[in-house]
N, C-alpha and C positions, 0 to 999 in steps of 0.2 A: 359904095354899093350897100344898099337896106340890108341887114340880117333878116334871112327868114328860117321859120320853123315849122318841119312838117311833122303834123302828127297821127300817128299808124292807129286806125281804128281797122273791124272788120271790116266795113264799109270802103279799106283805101284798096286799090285796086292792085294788082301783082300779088308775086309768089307770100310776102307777109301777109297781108290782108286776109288772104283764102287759110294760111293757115290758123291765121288767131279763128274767121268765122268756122271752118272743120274743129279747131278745140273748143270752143266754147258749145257748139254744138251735138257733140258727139259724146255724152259723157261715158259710153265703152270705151272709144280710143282712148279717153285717158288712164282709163283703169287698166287697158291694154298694155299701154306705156308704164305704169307703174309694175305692172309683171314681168313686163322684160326686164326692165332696170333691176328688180329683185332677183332675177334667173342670173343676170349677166355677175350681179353680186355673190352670189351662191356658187357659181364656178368659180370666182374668183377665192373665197374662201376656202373651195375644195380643193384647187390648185395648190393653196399656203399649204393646207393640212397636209396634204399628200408631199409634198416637197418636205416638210417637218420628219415627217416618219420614216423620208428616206433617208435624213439624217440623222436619226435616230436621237430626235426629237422626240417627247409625248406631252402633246398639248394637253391641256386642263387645269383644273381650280385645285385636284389635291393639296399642291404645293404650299397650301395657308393651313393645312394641319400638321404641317411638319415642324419641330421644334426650330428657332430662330435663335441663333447662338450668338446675339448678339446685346449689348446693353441700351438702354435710352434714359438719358438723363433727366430729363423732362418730361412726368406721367400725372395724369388724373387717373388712371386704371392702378391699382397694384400689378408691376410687371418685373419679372426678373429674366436675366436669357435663360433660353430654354423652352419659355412661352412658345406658342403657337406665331408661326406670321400672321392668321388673322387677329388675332390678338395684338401682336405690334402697331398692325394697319389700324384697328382699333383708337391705338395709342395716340398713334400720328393722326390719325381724324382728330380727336378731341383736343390737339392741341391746335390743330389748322384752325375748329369751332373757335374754341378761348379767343385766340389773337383777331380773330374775325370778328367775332363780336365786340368784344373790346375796341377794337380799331375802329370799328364803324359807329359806335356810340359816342368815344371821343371826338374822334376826326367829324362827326357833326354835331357836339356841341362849340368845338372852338371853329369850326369852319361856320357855323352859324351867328357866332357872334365876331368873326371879323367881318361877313360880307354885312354885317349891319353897321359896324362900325366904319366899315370903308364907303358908307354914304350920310356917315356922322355928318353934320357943318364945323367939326373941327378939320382944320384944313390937314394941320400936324397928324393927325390923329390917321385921316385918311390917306394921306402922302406912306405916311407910314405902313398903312395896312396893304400899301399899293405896292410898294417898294418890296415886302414879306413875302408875296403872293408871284411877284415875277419871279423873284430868287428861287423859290422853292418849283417852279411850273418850270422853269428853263436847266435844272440839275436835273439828271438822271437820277431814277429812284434806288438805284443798285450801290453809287457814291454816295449818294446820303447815308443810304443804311453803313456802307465800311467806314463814313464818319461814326455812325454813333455807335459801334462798336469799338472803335477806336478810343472813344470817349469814356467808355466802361473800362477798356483797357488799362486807361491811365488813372483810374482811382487807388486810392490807396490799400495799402492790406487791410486786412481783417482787424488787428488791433489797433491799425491809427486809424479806423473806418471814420468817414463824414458825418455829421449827426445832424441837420440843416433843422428838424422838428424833433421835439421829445418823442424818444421810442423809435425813431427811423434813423435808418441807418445804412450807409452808401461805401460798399466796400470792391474789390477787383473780384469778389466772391460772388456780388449781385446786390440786390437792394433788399433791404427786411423794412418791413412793414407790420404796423398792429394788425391783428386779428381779433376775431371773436367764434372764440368756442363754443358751437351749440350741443347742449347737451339734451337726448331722447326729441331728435328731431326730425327725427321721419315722417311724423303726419303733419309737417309744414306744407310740406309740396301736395298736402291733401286741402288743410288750408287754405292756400296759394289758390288750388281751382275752384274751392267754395265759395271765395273773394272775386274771383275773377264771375263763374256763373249769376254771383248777386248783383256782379258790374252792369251785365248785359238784361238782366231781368229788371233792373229800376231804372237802366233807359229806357229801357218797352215799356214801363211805367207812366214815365215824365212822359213819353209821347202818347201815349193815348187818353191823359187826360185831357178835358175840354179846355179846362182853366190853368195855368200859369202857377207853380207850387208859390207858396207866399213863403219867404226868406226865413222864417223862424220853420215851415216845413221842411226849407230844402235843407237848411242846417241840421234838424234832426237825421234825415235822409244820408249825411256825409259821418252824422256820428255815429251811426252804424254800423261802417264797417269796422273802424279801431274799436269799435266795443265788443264784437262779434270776434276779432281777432286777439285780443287782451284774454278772452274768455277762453277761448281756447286753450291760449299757452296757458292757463295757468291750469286748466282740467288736465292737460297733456303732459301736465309736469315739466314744460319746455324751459331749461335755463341757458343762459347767456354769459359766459367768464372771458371778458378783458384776456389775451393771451397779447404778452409786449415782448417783443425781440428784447435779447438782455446779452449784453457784451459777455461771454463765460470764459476765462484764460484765451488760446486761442480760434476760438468759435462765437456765432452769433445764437443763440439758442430762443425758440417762442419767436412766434409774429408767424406771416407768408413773406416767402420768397422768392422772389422775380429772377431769374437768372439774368447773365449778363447778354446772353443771345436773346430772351424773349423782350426781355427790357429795349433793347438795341431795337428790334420789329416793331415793338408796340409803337415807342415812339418815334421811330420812321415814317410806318404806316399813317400814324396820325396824323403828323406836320405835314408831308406830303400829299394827301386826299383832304386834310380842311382846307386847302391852298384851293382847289378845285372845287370843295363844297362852298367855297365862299364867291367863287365867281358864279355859282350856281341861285345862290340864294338875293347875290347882289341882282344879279338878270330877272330872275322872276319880282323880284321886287320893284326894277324898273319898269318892270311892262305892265304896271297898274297903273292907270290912267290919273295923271295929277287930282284933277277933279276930286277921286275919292278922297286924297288928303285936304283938297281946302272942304270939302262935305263933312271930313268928321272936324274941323276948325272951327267952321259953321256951327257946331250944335255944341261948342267947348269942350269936346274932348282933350286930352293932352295928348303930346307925342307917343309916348308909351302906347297907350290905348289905341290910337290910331292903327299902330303895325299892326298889334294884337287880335282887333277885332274887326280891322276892315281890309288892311293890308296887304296881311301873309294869309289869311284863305281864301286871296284871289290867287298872291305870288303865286299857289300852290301849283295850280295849273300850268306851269313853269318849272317850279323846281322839284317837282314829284320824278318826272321821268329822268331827271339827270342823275338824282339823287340814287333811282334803279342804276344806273349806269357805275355810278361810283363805288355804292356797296358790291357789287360784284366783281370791278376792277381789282376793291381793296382784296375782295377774297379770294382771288386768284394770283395777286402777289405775293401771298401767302408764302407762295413756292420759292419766291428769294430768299427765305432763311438758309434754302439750302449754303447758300453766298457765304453766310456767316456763323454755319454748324447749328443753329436754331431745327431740333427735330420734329418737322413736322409731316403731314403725309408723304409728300413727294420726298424727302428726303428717306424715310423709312421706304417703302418701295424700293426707289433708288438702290438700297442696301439688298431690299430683297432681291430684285434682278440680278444683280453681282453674283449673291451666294448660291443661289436656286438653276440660274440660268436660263428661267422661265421671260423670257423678256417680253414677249409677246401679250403673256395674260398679263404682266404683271402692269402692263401699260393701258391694257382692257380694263383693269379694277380698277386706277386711278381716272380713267376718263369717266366710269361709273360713278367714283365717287365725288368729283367735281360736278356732275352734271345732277347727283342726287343732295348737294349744297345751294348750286347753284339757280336749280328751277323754283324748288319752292321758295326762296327767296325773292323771285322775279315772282312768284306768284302770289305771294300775300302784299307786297307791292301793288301790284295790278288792282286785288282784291280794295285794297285803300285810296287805288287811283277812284275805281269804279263808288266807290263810297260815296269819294267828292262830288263826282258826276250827279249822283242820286241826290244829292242835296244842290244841286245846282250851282256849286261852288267853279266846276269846269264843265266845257263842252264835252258829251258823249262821243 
């Protein structure tokens, strides 16, 4: 017997029909419908509250100015206990940021250069990148991270620390790494926006000229900005000192230091989401129609060239929205450090609801704070989908 499929329009007749044509129709009932559902929320809320204060509960946000007697080992803030919980919560955001950003910058440069390798014509090459990408898509990401903790674990002390480059150094302490000390650096990030504002003003440049910049233009045009930038540091007095990790009796002194939890997430995070960025980048890059590769073969371009400039800003239209999909995956994984003592928001929380008792808000601030990560990230995404459209790289 034929499959058939019926499809519900206003037009289809019975109790569905009549209603999709009353909703679509009616735009008070829906705002009607939005009121109740708000009313019906609003009891319910009063009900929590009221239920709260009979047990002598008192809801509220005071609870993040009260001292937090607790430590965190891992801070971009100066913190000590005693601090404020908002202050902690603070702590634990910007360490969620770090590993988030970080993870999503790696986890797509090396997810982007296996899905391009796993359509290498090295057969090796791609068996290979095939083989990486099952293993790590078919492991739960919670056993990878207790492997690579595990793997921190088993490094050695501080004095027989591993040295694999000059100045680095792989100890059960965490990893040290060169640094560089800026000194009287505060008007970089002033810098930083000057740079970026002249980015967007000599592309509204480039496009509203009639003519095409000729190549000794567009060169001058690119040495502008290191000349504009040079100039600076040196008005600004900005200096730069080499700061190298240095073995001291027993301690590692100079460099940055990765702990063995952040180290452990980072590179979790990574292997785990380029596995996935790479099946994302491999796909979009499939669904470019052969045609365009023998069309740039046709006019001699080489393979390189090819990807670069016919390939991947069709891919795009393909791997833009997974790519949304994966960054915000990564950055709600975040939360498995708790797994492996990695402090990061959810874990600080966590600590606070214990001590405070406040479980309810404490669970309200971190839905806040995920969702005030999470959006604008999906929306400068969006912003860049919409970019591509405008240039007609994807359909609107």
């Amino acid at each position: 017997m034929a499959d058939t499929i019926s499809i519900v329009s206003p037009d289809t007749p019975g109790p569905v029909g009549k209603i999709r044509l009353w909703w679509g129709a009616h735009p008070y009932g829906q705002l009607l419908l939005i009121a109740a559902l708000a009313l019906v929320l609003g009891l319910l809320c009063h009900n929590i509250l009221a239920s709260m204060h009979r047990l002598g509960m008192a809801p509220g946000l005071d609870y993040l100015w009260q001292p937090a007697n607790f430590d965190i080992t891992e801070s971009l803030l100066v913190y000590q206990a005693g601090d404020s919980y908002a202050r902690a919560i603070a702590v634990g955001l910007l360490n969620t940021l770090k590993l988030a950003v970080l993870g999503c910058l790696f986890a797509t440069t090396l997810g982007t250069t296996l899905g391009i390798a796993r359509l290498s014509g090295n057969l090796l090459l791609s068996r290979l990148v095939q083989a990486y990408v099952e293993l790590i898509r078919n492991t739960p990401l919670p056993l990878q991270l207790f492997f690579w903790i595990a793997l921190t674990q088993a490094l050695p002390p501080t004095r027989q620390a591993l040295q694999p480059f000059s100045s680095t150094f792989l100890s059960v302490r965490g990893i040290f790494l060169p640094w560089v000390e800026i000194g009287n650096g505060q008007s970089l990030w002033l810098l930083a926006a000057v740079l970026v504002l002249l980015a967007f003003a000599a592309r509204a440049f480039i496009r509203r000229l009639q003519h095409p910049l000729s190549a000794l233009g567009f060169l001058g045009l690119l040495a502008l900005f290191p000349a504009i930038a040079l100039a600076w540091i040196f008005v600004a007095g900005i200096t730069f000192t080499p700061d190298l990790p240095v073995l001291q009796g027993f301690n590692i002194r100079g460099g940055i230091t990765l702990t063995p939890e952040f180290a452990a997430m980072l590179v979790g995070l990574t292997i785990y989401y380029s596995a996935s960025i790479s099946e994302s980048v491999r796909s979009g890059i499939e669904s470019v129609n052969v045609g365009q590769w023998e069309a740039g073969r046709a006019i001699g371009l080489p393979r390189g060239r090819i990807m670069r400039l016919i390939v991947m800003p069709q891919a795009m239209r393909v791997i833009t929205p997974l790519m949304t999909s994966s960054y915000l995956d990564l950055t709600k994984d975040t939360t498995l450090g708790i797994l492996i003592g990695f402090t990061e928001v959810t874990a600080i929380i966590k600590t606070s609801a214990n001590n405070t008792g406040n479980a309810v808000e404490t669970i309200i601030v971190l839905v806040a704070v995920f969702l005030a990560v999470s959006m604008p990230t999906s929306y400068l995404i969006n912003l860049y989908n919409r970019s591509l459209a405008k240039r007609g790289i994807i359909a609107k």
